[in-house]
C-alpha positions in Angstrom: 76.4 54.5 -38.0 78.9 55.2 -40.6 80.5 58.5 -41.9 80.4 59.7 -45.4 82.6 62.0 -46.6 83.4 63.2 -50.0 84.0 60.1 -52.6 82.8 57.6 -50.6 79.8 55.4 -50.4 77.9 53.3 -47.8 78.5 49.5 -48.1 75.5 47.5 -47.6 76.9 45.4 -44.6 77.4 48.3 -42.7 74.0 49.2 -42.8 72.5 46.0 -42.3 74.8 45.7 -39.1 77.3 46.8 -36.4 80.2 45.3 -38.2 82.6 47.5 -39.1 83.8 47.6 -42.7 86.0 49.9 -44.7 83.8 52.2 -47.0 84.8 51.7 -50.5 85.2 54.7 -52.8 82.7 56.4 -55.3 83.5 54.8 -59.1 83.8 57.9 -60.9 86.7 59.6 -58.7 88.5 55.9 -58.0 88.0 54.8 -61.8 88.1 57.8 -63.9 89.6 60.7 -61.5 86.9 63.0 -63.0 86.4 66.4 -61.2 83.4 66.9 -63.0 81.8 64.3 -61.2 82.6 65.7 -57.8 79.7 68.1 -57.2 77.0 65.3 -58.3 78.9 63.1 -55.5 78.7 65.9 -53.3 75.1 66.7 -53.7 74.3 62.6 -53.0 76.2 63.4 -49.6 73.3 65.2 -48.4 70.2 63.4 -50.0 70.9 59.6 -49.6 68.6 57.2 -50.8 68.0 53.3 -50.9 69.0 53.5 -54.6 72.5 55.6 -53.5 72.9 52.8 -50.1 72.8 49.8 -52.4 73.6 50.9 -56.0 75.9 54.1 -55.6 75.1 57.0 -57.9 73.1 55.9 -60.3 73.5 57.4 -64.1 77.3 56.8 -64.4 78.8 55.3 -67.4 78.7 51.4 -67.7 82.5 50.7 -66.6 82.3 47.5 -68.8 82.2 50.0 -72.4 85.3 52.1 -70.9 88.2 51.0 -72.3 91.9 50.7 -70.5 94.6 52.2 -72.3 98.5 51.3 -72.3 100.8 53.3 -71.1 104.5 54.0 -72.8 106.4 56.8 -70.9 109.7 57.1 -73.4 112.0 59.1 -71.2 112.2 56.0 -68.8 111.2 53.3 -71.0 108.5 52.0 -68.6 105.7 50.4 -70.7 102.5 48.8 -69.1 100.4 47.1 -71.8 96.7 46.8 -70.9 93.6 45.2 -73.0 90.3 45.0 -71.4 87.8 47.4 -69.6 88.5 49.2 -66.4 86.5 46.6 -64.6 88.6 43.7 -66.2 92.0 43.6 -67.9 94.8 42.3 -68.4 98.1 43.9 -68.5 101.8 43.2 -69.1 104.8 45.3 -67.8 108.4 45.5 -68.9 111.2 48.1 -69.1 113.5 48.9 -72.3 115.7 51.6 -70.6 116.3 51.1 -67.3 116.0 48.5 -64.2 112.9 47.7 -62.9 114.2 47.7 -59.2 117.6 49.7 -58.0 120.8 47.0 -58.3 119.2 44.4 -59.7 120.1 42.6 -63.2 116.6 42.4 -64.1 116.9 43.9 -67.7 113.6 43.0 -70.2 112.0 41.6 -67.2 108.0 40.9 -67.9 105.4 41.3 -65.3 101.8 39.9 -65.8 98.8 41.2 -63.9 94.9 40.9 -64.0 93.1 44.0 -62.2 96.4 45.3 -61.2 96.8 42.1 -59.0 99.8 40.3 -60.3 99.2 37.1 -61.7 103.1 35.3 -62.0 105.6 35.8 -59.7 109.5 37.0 -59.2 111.5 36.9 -56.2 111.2 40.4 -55.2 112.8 42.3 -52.8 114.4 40.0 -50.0 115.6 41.9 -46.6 119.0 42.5 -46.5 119.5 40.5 -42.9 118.4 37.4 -44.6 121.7 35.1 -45.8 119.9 34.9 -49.4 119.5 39.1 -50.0 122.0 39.1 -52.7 119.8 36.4 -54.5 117.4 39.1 -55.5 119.6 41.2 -57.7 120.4 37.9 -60.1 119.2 37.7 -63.3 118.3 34.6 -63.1 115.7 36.1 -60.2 113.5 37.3 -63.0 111.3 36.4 -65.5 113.8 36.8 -68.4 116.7 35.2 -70.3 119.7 34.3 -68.9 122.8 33.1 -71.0 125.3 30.3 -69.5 124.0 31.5 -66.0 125.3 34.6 -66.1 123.8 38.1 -65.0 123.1 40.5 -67.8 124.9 43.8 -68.3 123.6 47.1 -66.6 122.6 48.2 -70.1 120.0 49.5 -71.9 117.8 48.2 -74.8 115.8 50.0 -77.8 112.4 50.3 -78.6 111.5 49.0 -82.3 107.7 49.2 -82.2 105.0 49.6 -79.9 101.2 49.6 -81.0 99.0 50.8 -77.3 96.0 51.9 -79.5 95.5 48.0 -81.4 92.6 45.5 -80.0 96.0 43.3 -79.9 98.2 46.1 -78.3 102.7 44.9 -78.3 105.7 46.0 -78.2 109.2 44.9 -79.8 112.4 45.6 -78.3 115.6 44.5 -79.1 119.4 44.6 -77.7 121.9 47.5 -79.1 124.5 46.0 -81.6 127.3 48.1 -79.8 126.5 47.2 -76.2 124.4 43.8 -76.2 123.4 42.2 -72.2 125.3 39.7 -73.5 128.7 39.7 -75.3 128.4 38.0 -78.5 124.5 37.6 -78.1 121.6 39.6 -79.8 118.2 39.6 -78.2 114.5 40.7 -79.3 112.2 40.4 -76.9 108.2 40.9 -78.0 105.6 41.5 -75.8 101.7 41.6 -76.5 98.2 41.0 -75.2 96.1 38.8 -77.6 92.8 37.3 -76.3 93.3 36.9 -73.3 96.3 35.3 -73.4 100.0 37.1 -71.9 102.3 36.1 -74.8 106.5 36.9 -74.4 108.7 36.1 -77.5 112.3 35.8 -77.4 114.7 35.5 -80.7 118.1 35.1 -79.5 120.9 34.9 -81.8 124.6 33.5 -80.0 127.9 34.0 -82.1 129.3 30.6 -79.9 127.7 27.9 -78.4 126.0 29.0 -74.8 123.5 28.0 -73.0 120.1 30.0 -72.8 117.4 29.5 -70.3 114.1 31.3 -69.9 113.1 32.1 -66.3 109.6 31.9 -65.0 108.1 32.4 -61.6 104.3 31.4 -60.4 103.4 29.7 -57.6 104.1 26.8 -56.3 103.5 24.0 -57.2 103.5 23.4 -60.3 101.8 20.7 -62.4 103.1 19.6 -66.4 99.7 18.6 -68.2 101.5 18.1 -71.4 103.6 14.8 -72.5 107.1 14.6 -70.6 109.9 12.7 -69.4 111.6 13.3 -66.5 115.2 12.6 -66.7 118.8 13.1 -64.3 119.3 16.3 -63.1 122.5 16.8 -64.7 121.8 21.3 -64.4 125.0 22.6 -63.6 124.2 26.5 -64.0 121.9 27.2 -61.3 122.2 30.3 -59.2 124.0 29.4 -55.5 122.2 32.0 -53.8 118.9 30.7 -55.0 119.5 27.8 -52.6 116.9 25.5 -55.2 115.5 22.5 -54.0 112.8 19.6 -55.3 114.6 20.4 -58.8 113.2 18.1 -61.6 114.0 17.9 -64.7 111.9 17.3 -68.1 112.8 16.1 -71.3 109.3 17.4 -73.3 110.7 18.1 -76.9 109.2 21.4 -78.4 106.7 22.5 -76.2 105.1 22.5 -72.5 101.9 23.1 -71.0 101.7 24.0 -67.3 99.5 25.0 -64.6 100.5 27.2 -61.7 98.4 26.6 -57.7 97.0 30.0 -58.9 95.2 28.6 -61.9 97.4 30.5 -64.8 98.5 28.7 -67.3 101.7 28.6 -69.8 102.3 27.2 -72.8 105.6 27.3 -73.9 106.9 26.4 -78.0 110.4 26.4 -79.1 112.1 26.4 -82.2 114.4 23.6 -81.0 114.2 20.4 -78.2 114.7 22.2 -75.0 114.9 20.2 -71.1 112.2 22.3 -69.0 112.9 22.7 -65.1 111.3 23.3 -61.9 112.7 23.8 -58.0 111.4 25.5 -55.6 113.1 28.7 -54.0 112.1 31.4 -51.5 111.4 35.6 -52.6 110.7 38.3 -50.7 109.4 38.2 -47.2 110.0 34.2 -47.3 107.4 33.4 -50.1 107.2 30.1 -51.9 107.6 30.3 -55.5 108.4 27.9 -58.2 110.9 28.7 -60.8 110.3 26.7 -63.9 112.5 27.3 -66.9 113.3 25.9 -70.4 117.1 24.8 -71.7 118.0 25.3 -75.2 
């Protein structure tokens, strides 16, 4: 037999058998944290029916026509873009103000996720007994830019524009003048959810010549379904404390097509001829992720 409480539903297995399995919670208070709903959930409590068993209360709103919104909380500069129902959708996060995680150099760091599962990866938070904890606060740890393979200022960025009401919703931010991540750089960084696509822009503007590279995590492996040449490692700015290995290196002109284990795709166009690269290195709680990353 299994308890019902307030919020909560029976799942079908547990009826059917003596296996037991978590009950999962009403739709209306998980999805929509609607009082208003609680004394019709109440009332099922004491009247269940096949219909109630099998279908849950019946008469809600069709979660497929409720929209997500995006989120933009300007005092901390947290933004969480979303597109898509509250069934389904996609959503990118990123932080203008402040660091995603405490001591890290993780400044205009993206995050993708599908049904608040993420999608991509970054290295995460690595215990501090392991001899590769002080990899996690690197730049070059996270899913941004990183100039001559150095880690970006503690500073923060401003907010241009930011449309969370659009079918296509994005955001534009771009580097202070006065106090750039990088001396002698400026950086605008786009974000936006069109289709169903996760798209990240980067214009980057470098008073002397430097080296820029765009970090990406997914899982590993990776495979390169678009035309390439592999050619000598010759990279000389890696991160120590990533401790990469299986490092290859691609000569692919303009633009890449890849495919993460986990099925996502990314597409990557540049304005110039840029080497891609991907090793292997370990996150948090000794996880296998592949870094792949463009040279310009």
């Amino acid at each position: 037999m299994v308890q019902i409480s307030n919020f909560k539903r029976i799942f079908d297995a547990t009826v059917l058998s003596d296996i037991k399995i978590w009950a999962n919670y009403e739709v209306p208070y998980n999805a929509y944290k609607d009082m208003a709903y609680i004394p019709i959930l109440n009332k099922q409590r004491h009247k269940i029916s096949l219909d109630y068993i099998f279908y849950g209360t019946i008469g809600l709103p069709n979660i497929k026509n409720i929209k997500i919104n995006s989120v933009h909380y300007s005092n901390t500069g947290y933004i969480y873009l979303r597109k898509g129902n509250i069934s389904d959708y996609n959503e990118i996060r990123i932080n203008y103000k402040n660091q995603f995680d405490r001591s890290e150099h993780d400044r205009l760091t993206t995050f993708f996720y599908h049904n608040n599962r993420q999608i991509d990866f970054t290295i995460g938070r690595i215990t501090y007994f392991s001899d590769m904890a002080e990899w996690m606060y690197d730049t070059a740890a996270h899913n941004t830019i990183v100039i001559n393979g150095n880690n970006s200022k503690d500073l923060p960025s401003k907010l241009l524009k930011i449309d969370t009401n659009s079918k296509n919703p994005y955001a534009i931010i771009e580097t202070y003048k006065s106090n750039p991540l990088y001396e002698n750089v400026s950086q605008k960084r786009v974000v936006a959810l069109v289709e169903k696509y996760f798209v990240v822009y980067d214009h980057i503007i470098s008073k002397k010549d430097a080296v820029i590279d765009r970090y990406q995590y997914g899982k590993y492996p990776v495979k390169i379904l678009s035309k390439h040449q592999e050619i000598e490692n010759k990279i000389s700015n890696l991160p120590k404390e990533a401790k990469f290995h299986d490092i290859r290196v691609y000569k692919l002109g303009k633009s890449a097509h890849l495919l993460f284990k986990n099925n996502l795709h990314m597409f990557i166009i540049s304005d110039y001829d840029f080497n891609l690269v991907i090793a292997n290195t370990k996150g948090g709680y000794g996880r296998s992720y592949a870094s792949n990353f463009y040279q310009k």
